[in-house]
C-alpha positions in Angstrom: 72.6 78.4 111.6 75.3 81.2 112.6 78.1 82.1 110.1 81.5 81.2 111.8 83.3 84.4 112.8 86.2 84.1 110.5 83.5 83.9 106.9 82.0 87.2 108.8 85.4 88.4 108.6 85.9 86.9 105.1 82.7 88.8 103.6 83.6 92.3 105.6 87.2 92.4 103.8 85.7 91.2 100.6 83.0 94.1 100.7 85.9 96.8 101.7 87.5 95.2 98.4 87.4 97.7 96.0 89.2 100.7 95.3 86.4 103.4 94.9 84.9 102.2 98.6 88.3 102.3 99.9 89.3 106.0 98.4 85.6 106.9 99.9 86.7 105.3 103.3 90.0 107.7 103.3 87.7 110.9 102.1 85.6 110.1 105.1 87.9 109.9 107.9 88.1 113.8 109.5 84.4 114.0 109.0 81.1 114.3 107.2 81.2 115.0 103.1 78.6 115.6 100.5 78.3 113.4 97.8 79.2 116.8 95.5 82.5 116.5 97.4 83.3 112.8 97.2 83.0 112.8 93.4 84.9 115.6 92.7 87.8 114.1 94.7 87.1 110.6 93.5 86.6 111.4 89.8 84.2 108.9 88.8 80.9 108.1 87.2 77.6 109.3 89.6 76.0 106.4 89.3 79.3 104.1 90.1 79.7 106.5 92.7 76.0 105.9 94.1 76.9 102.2 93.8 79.7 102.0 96.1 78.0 104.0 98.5 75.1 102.3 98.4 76.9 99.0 99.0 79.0 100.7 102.0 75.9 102.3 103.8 74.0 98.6 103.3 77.4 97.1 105.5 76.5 99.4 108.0 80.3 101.0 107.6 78.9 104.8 106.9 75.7 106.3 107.2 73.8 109.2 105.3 71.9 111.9 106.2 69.7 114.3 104.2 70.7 118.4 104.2 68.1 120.2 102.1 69.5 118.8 98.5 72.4 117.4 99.4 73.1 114.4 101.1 76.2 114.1 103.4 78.1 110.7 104.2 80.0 109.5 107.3 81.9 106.9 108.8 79.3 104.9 110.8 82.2 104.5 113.6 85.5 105.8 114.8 86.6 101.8 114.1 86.8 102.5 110.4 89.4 104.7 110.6 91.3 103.0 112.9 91.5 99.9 110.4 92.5 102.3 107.4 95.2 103.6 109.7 96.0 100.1 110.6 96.1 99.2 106.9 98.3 102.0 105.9 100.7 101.0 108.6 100.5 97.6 107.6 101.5 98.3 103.7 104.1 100.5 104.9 105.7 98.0 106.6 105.6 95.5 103.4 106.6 98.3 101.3 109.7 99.2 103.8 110.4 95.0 103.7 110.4 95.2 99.9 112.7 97.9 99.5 115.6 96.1 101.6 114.7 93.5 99.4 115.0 95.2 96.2 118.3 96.6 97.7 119.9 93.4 98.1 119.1 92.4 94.6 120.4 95.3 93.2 123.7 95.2 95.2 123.5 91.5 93.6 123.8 92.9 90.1 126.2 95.3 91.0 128.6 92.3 92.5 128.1 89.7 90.1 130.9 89.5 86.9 
């Protein structure tokens, strides 16, 4: 029996849902990187590192590839950064919506006696 499209979409936003795949996500988006490079910029444990990966390259979202000793990452497809941009957009918008918000409660406190 299929899986309805929208508990696909469901599980793909639940596996993107957690901050060290997303940070990994962002490192990856002008090109390949060595693992070396992702944990120096990521500043976590190896092995939680190797986890997040791990589940990422099992989505299918990057894909690894063997240089001598050192193995290099990359997004699987231009797609991914396209939806971090379009998530970045999107929180900036909310963020933008918030801050008129918070403006019109603070000119609030200033008005009231």
């Amino acid at each position: 029996m299929a899986v309805p499209l929208y508990q696909a979409k469901a599980e793909f936003f639940r596996m993107l849902g957690h901050p060290v795949r997303i940070r990994v996500l962002e490192l990856l988006q002008p090109g390949p990187m060595p693992v070396r490079e992702l944990l120096a910029a990521i500043e976590v444990e190896p092995s939680a590192l190797s986890q997040q990966l791990a589940v990422l390259r099992r989505s299918g979202i990057v894909t690894s590839a063997r240089d001598g000793s050192t193995v290099v990452y990359e997004l699987a497809g231009g797609d991914v950064a396209n939806l971090m941009l379009a998530a970045r957009r999107i929180l900036t918008e909310v963020l933008v919506g918030q801050t008129g918000l918070l403006a019109e409660l603070r000119e609030g406190e200033v008005s009231a006696p």
